[in-house]
C-alpha positions in Angstrom: 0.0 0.0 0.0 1.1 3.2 -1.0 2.4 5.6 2.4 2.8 8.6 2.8 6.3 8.5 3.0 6.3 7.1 -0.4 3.9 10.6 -1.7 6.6 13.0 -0.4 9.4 11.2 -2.7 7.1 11.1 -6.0 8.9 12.6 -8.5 7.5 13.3 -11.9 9.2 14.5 -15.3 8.7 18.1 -16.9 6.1 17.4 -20.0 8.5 18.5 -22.3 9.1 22.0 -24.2 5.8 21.8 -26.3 3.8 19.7 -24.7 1.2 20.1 -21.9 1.2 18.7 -18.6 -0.2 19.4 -15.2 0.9 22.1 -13.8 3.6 21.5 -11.2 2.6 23.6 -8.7 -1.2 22.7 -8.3 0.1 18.7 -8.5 2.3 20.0 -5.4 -0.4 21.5 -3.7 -2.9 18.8 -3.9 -0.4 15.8 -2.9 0.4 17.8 0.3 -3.7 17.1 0.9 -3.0 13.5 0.1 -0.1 13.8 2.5 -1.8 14.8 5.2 -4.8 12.3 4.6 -2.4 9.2 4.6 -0.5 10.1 7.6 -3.6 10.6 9.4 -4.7 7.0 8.2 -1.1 6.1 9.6 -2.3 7.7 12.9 0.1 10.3 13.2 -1.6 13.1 15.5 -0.4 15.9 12.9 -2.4 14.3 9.6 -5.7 15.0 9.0 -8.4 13.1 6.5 -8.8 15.9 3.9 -9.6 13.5 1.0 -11.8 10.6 0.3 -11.2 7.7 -2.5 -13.4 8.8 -4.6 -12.5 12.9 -4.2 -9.2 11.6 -6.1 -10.3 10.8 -9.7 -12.7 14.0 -9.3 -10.1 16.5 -9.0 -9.0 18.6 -11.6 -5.8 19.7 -11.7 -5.0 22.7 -14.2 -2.6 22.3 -17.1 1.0 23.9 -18.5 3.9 23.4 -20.6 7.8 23.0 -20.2 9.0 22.8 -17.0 6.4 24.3 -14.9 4.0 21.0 -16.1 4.7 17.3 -15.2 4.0 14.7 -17.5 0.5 13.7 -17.4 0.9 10.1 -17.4 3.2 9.6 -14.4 0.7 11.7 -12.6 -2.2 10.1 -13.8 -0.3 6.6 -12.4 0.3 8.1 -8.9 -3.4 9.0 -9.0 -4.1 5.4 -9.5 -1.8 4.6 -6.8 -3.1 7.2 -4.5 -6.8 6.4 -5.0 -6.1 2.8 -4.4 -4.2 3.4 -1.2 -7.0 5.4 -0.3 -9.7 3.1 -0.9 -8.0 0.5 1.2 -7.8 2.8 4.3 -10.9 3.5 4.5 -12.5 0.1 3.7 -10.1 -0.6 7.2 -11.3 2.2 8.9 
């Protein structure tokens, strides 16, 4: 199962010169929500559930190009991932 741990080291490519991609900093943003979610399901007093399995696939992430945009298929993966990981915590909860 996917940790938290495992969120902070993601690391995605830049989508390329002309090509679009999501844009880095909104990705950022949203997997510190993710973050926070899984280290609360890992009972650590600072996390807190901000998301829910099926908020994952729902959320829209705004686009960009070059360096300031990962590519979208590595991000679309770690969505997989994360809504799986997800999924499984709460079905434990």
């Amino acid at each position: 199962m996917l940790t938290s741990a495992e969120v902070v080291d993601l690391r995605f490519s830049p989508a390329g010169l002309f090509r679009a991609g999501y844009a880095a900093d909104a990705v950022d943003d949203w997997l510190d929500h993710v973050i926070r979610t899984l280290r609360a399901y890992e009972g650590d007093a600072e996390g807190a559930v901000e998301l829910l399995a099926e908020d994952v696939h729902e959320a829209t992430l705004p686009t960009g190009r070059g360096r300031d945009a990962y590519a979208t298929e590595e991000v679309d993966d770690a969505i997989d991932r994360i809504a799986t990981a997800l999924a499984e915590h709460e079905r434990a909860a």
